[in-house]
C-alpha positions as CSV (number, residue, x, y, z in Angstrom):
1,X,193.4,224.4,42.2
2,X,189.6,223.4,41.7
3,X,186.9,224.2,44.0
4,X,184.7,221.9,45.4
5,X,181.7,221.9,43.8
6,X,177.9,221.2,46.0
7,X,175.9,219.0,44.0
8,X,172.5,220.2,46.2
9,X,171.8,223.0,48.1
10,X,170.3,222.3,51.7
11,X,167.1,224.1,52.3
12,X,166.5,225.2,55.7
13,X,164.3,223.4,58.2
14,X,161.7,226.0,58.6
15,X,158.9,224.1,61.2
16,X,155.3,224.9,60.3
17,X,153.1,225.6,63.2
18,X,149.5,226.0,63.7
19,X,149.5,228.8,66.1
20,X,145.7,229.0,66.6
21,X,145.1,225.1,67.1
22,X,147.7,225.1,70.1
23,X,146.2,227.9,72.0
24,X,143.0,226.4,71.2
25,X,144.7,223.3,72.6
26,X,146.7,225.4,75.4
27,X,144.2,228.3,76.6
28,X,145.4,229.0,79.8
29,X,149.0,229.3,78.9
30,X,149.0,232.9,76.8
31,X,147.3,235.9,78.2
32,X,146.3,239.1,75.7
33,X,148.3,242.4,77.3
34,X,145.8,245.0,77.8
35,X,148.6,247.6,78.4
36,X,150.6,247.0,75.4
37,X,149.7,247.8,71.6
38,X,148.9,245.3,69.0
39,X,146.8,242.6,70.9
40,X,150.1,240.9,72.8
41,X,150.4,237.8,73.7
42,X,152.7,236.4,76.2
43,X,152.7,234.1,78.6
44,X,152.0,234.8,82.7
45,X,155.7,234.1,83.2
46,X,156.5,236.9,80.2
47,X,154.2,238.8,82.2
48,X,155.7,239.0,85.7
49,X,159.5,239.3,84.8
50,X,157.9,242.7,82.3
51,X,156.5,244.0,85.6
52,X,159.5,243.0,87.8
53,X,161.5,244.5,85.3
54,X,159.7,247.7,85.0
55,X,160.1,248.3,89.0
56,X,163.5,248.2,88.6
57,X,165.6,250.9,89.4
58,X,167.7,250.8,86.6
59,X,164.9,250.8,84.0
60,X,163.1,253.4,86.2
61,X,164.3,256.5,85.0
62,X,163.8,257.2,81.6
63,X,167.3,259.8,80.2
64,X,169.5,260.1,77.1
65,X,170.8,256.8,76.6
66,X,171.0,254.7,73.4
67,X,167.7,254.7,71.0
68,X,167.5,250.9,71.8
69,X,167.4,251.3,75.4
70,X,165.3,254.5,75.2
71,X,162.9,251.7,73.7
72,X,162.9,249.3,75.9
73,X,162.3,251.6,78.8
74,X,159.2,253.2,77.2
75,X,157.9,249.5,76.4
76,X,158.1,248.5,80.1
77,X,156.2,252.1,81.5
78,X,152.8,250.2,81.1
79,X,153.9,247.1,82.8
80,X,155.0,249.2,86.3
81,X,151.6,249.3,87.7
82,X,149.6,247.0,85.5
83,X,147.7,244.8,88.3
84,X,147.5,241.9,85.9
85,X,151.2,241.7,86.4
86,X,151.9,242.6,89.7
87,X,149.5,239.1,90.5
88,X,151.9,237.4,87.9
89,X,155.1,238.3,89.8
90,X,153.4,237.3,92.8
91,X,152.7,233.7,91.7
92,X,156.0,233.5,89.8
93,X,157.4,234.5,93.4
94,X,155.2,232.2,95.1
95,X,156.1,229.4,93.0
96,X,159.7,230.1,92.9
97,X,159.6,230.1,96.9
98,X,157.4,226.3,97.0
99,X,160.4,225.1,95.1
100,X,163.5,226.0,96.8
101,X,161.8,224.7,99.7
C-alpha cells in the first residue's frame, strides 16, 4: 500500500504586528506595572483580577506546593497591596455593577 504523498507543505499563518504603532494608537489601554520586573505591560483589566487574585485566600498563604504554583503565588505578592490595582478592581467592580443593572 502507497502513502499519500503532500505535494506542498502549508506554512503557518504567523500575523505580523506592529506592537509599538498600536499603543501609539491605543495609549490608554496598557499600563507599565511598577511592582513587577521587566517593564510589564498589561492592561487595567489584567491589572485588577492580579490584585483580586492576590487577596485571595487561597493564593494568600505561600507553603510547599507544586514549583508552578509556588510561582504563581510569589508573582501575585506585589499585586496584594499595590494601590494602582486596588483602583483597577474598583472600576472593574464598578463597571461590572453599571452593567447588571
Amino acid at each position: 500500500m502507497r502513502r499519500m504523498r503532500r505535494t506542498r507543505k502549508q506554512k503557518p499563518f504567523i500575523p505580523t504586528i506592529d506592537t509599538e504603532a498600536w499603543l501609539a494608537d491605543n495609549p490608554g489601554v496598557m499600563i507599565e506595572c511598577p511592582g513587577q520586573p521587566g517593564k510589564l505591560r498589561l492592561t487595567k483589566e489584567a491589572c485588577a483580577r492580579r490584585h483580586m487574585a492576590a487577596n485571595e485566600p487561597r493564593w494568600a498563604k505561600i507553603g510547599a506546593e507544586p514549583f508552578h504554583i509556588f510561582v504563581f503565588k510569589m508573582n501575585l505578592v506585589p499585586c496584594r497591596e499595590c494601590e494602582i490595582g486596588a483602583q483597577n478592581a474598583k472600576e472593574l467592580n464598578l463597571e461590572a455593577e453599571a452593567e447588571a443593572a
